[in-house]
C-alpha positions in Angstrom: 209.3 150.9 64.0 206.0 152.1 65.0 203.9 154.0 62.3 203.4 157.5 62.7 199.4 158.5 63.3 198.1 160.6 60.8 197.3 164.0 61.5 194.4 165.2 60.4 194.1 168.0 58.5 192.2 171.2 60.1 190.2 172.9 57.5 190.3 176.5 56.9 188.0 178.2 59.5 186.2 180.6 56.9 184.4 176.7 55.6 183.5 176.4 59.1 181.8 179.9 59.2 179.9 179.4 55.8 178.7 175.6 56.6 177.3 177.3 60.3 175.8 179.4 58.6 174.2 176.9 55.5 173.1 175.0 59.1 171.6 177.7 60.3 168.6 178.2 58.1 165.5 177.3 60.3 162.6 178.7 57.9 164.0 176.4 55.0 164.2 173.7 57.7 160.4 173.6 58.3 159.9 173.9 54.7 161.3 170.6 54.1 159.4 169.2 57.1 156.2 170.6 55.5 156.9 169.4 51.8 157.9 165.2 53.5 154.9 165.7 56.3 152.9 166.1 53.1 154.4 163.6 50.7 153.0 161.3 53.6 149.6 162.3 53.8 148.7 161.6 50.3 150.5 158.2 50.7 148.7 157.5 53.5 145.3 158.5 51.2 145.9 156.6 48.6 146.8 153.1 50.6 142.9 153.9 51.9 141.6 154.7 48.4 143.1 151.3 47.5 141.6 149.5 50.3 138.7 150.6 52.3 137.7 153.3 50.1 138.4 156.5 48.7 139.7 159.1 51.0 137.8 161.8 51.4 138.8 165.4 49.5 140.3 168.1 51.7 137.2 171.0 51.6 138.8 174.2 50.1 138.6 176.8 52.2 136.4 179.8 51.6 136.9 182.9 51.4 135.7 184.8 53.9 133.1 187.2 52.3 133.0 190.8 52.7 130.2 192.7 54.2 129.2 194.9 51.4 129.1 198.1 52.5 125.3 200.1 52.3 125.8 202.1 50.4 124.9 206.2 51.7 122.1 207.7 50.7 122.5 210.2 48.1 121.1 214.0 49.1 118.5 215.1 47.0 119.6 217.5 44.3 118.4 221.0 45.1 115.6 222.3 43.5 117.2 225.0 40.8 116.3 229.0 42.2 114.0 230.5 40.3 114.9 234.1 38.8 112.1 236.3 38.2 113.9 239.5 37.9 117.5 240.5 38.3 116.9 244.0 39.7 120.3 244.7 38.5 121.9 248.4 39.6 123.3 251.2 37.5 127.0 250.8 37.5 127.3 247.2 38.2 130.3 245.5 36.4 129.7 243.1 34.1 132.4 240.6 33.2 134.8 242.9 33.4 134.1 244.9 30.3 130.4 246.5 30.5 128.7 248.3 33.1 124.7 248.7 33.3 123.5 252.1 32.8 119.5 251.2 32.9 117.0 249.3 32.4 115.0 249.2 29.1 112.1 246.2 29.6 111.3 242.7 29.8 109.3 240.0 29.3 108.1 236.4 29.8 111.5 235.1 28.5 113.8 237.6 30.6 115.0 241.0 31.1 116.7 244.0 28.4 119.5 246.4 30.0 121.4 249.0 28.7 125.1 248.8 28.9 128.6 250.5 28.3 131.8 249.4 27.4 134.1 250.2 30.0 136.9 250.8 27.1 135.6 252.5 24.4 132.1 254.0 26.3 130.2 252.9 23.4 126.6 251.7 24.8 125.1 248.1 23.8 122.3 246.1 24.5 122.2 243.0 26.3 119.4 240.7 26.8 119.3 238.8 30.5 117.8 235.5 30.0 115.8 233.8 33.4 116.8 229.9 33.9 114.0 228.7 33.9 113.2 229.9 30.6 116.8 229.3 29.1 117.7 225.4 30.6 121.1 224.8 28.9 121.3 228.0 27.2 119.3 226.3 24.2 117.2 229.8 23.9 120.1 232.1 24.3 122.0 230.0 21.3 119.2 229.8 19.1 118.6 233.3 19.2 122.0 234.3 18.4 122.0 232.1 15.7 118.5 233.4 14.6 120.1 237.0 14.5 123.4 236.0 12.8 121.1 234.5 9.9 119.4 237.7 9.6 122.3 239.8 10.0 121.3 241.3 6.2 117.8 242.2 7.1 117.5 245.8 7.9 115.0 245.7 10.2 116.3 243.4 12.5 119.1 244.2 15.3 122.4 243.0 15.0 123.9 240.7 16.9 127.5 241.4 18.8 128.3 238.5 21.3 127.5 237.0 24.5 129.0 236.9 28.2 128.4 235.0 31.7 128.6 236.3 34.5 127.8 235.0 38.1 124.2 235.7 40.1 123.0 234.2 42.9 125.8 231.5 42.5 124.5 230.6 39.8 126.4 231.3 35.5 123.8 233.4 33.7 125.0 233.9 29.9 123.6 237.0 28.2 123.2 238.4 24.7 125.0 241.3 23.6 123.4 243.6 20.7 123.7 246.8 19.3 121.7 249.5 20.9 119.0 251.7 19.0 117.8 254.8 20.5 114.1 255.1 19.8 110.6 254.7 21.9 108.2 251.3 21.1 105.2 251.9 19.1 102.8 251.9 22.0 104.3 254.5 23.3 104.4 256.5 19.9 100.9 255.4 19.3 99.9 257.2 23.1 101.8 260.5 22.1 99.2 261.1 19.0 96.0 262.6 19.0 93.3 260.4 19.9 96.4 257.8 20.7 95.9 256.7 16.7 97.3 257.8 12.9 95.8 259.0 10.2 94.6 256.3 7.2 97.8 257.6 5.2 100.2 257.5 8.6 98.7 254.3 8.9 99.6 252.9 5.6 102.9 254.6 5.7 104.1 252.6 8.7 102.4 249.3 7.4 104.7 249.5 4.4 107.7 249.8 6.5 107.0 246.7 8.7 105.8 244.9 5.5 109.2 245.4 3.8 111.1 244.6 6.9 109.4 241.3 8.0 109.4 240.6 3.7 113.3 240.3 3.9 112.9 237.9 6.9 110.3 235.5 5.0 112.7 235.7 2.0 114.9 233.7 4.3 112.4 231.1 5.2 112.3 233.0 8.9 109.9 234.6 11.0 109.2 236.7 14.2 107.1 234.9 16.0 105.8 237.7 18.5 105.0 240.7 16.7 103.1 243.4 18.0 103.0 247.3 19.2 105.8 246.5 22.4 108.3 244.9 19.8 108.9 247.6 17.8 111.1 250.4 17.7 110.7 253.5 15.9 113.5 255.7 15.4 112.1 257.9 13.1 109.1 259.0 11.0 107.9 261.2 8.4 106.9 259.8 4.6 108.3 256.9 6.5 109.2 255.1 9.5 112.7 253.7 10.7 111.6 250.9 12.2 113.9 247.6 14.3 112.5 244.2 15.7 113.1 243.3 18.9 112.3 240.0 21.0 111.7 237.5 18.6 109.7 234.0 19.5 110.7 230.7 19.0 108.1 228.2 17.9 110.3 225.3 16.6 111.7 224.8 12.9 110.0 227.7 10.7 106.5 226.1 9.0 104.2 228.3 6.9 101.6 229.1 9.9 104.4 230.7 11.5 104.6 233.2 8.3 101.0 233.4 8.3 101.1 234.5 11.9 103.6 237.1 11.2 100.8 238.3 8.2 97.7 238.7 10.5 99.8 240.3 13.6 101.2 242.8 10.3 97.6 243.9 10.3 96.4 243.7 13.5 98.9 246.3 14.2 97.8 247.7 11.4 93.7 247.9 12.9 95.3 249.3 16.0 96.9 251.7 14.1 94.3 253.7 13.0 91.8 253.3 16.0 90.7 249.6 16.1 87.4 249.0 16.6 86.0 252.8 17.8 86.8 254.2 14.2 86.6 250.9 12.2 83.7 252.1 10.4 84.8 255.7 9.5 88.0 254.3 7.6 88.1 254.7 3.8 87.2 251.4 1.7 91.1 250.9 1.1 91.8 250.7 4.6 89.0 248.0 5.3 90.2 246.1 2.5 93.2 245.4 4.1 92.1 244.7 7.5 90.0 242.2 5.8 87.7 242.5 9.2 90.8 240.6 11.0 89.0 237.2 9.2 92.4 234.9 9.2 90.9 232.9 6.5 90.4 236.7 4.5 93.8 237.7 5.2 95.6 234.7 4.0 93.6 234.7 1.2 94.6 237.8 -0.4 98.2 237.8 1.6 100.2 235.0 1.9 103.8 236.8 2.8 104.7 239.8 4.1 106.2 240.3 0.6 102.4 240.2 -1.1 101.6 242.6 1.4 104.5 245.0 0.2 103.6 245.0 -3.3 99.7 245.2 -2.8 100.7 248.7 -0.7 103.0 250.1 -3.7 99.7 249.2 -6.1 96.7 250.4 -4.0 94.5 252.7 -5.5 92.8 255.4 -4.1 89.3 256.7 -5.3 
């Protein structure tokens, strides 16, 4: 009988599909074409580094370098605006909470207005400081710390706080202080007759500013600037109300900065009573004090504003 043929048996068509698609995998293809093309080469190069010689070493390639970029030229910084005077207006707002009301003076360092609180009406003091002289606020922050210090000294103003505002694009931070109504010594000294005091006027308001500028030496400090436009006197009769104003800053506080505040004590003092028109009319108690503005004199027999104090409550009059 003849044998029956096998049949063979058909697979499952879903193997077909997944070995069509194992087949169809062209990018691993060329992979492995890359890898044995490869495995050849360095065959190939070391049969020749064996034989003839050693085969030469593929070059790395480099990098291709980058242009480095110029780089732009940087604008010049503007020069800063110089400030002068800030001509402010009555009525202009002021960070919301003051409004100028005038103008009471200024200076080398910058300019004094007179303001009101919007909320309470109650007027202040504020003190506009120009750039140039106040780079980083460093002025405005030592004299607020200067004032704080002296806080218990009667003579000097007190401090409140400070504000910025905006001029000329530009932050200007300014000083607020309490405001006292009086006129400057220059201008009392113009009012009197023959624009001078008497000998005992004289003395009077010499005792006043040497107890005042006293407390300030007590506390190793000094003014700096004194004379007849920073004063202010409020009132006078057997003696004179008197407040500081615009105080200097000449660095750390050294005794020649005391000694200055001594001799500018009585130079205000000489101007006082005539200066050098009635110099030789004045009573012998007068000249001894003025010392005939010698510095070396002055120092001599005052060292502090305090020595100056007690000498006036001692004089003696012939």
């Amino acid at each position: 009988m003849a044998k029956k043929k096998k049949r063979k048996k058909k697979r499952p068509q879903k193997r077909k599909q997944k070995r069509k698609k194992k087949r169809a995998r062209p990018k691993v293809r060329r992979r492995r074409v890359r890898r044995r093309k490869a495995k050849r080469r360095k065959a190939k190069a070391r049969k020749i580094g064996r034989g003839k010689g050693k085969a030469r070493k593929a070059k790395p390639r480099r990098a291709k370098r980058r242009k480095a970029k110029k780089p732009k030229p940087r604008k010049k910084p503007e020069p800063p605006l110089r400030i002068d005077s800030f001509g402010f207006d009555r009525g202009r707002p002021l960070a919301g909470k003051y409004e100028i009301v005038s103008r009471l003076g200024g200076g080398w360092e910058g300019e004094v207005y007179k303001i009101r609180e919007r909320s309470t009406g109650i007027e202040r003091a504020a003190k506009f400081f120009f750039p140039q002289r106040n780079p980083n606020n460093r002025v405005l922050v030592w004299y607020a710390k200067k004032l704080h210090k002296l806080r218990t000294c009667p003579i000097v103003i007190q401090y409140q706080t400070q504000e910025t505002i905006t001029f000329r694009r530009r932050p200007i931070t300014f000083l607020v202080s309490e405001y006292v109504e009086g006129e400057l010594l220059s201008q009392f000294l113009d009012r009197q007759p023959g624009r001078r005091l008497s000998t005992f006027q004289a003395l009077h308001l010499l005792y006043s500013l040497a107890a005042g500028i006293g407390s300030i030496h007590h506390l190793r400090e000094y003014h700096g600037d004194l004379h007849t436009d920073n004063i202010i006197v409020q009132r006078y009769g057997l003696g004179f109300n008197l407040k500081l104003v615009d105080m200097f800053r000449w660095g750390t506080p050294k005794q020649e900065n005391i000694q200055d505040d001594v001799c500018n004590l009585i130079r205000i003092f000489y101007d006082a009573v005539g200066g050098a028109r009635h110099y030789a009319k004045l009573p012998p108690e007068a000249k001894d004090i003025c010392c005939g503005l010698k510095r070396s004199l002055i120092l001599k027999k005052f060292r502090t504003a305090g020595h100056l104090q007690r000498y006036l409550e001692t004089i003696q009059w012939e």
